[in-house]
N, C-alpha and C positions, 0 to 999 in steps of 0.2 A: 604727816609725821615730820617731828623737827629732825634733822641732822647737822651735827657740827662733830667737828674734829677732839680726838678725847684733848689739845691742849686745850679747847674752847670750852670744854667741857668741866676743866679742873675747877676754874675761876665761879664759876656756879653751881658745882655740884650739889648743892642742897636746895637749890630753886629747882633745880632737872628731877630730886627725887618728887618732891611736895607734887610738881607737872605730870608725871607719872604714874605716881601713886594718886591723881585727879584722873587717868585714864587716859592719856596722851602720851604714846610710847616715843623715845627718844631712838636715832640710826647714831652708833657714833662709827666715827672712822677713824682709823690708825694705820699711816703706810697705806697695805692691799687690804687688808682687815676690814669686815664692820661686824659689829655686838648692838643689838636690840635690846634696850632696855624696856621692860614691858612689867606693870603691874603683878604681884605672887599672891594669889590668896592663899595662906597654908587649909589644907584641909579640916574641917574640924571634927573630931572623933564623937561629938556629942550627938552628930546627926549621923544619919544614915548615906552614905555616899558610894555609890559604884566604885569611883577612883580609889577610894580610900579600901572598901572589900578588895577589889584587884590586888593592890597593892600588898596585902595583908594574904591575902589567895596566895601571892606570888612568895612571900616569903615564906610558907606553909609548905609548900609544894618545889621550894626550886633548890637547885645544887646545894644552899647552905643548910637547911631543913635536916635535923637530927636523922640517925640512922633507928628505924623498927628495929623488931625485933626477931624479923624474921632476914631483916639485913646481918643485924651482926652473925646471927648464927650461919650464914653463908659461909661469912668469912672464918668466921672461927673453924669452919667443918678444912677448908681451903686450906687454912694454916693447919691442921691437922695433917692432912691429904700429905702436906709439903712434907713436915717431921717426920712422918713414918716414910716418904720414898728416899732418905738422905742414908 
């Protein structure tokens, strides 16, 4: 793996992407810092991929995921509860 310092790094950065994106990750270092530059494949939707279900799992399922309908009526009954003991 090559490493060089991100000044080293400015003067070629587009030879370092071409190198990387060939499969040969780059170490840069800055100061105490270092950042891995390493090839991205984006996922692609058109096939079937675990990573990509997870993902999709996880936004289904996690904190930002719409409230049911047996959610709101919770609240709703709650916000009732409140108004009548005021």
């Amino acid at each position: 793996m090559k490493t060089m310092t991100v000044d080293q790094a400015k003067t070629r950065l587009g030879k370092l992407v071409d190198q990387v994106h060939g499969g040969a990750p780059v170490l840069l270092v800055h100061k105490n810092k270092l950042v891995k530059l390493e090839r991205f494949e984006p996922l692609d939707p058109e096939f079937d991929s675990p990573e990509l279900e997870a993902m999709l799992l996880k936004a289904v399922t996690g904190p930002h995921s719409p409230y049911s309908k047996r959610d709101l009526e919770d609240v709703a009954a709650k916000v009732r509860r409140e108004m009548r003991s005021r």
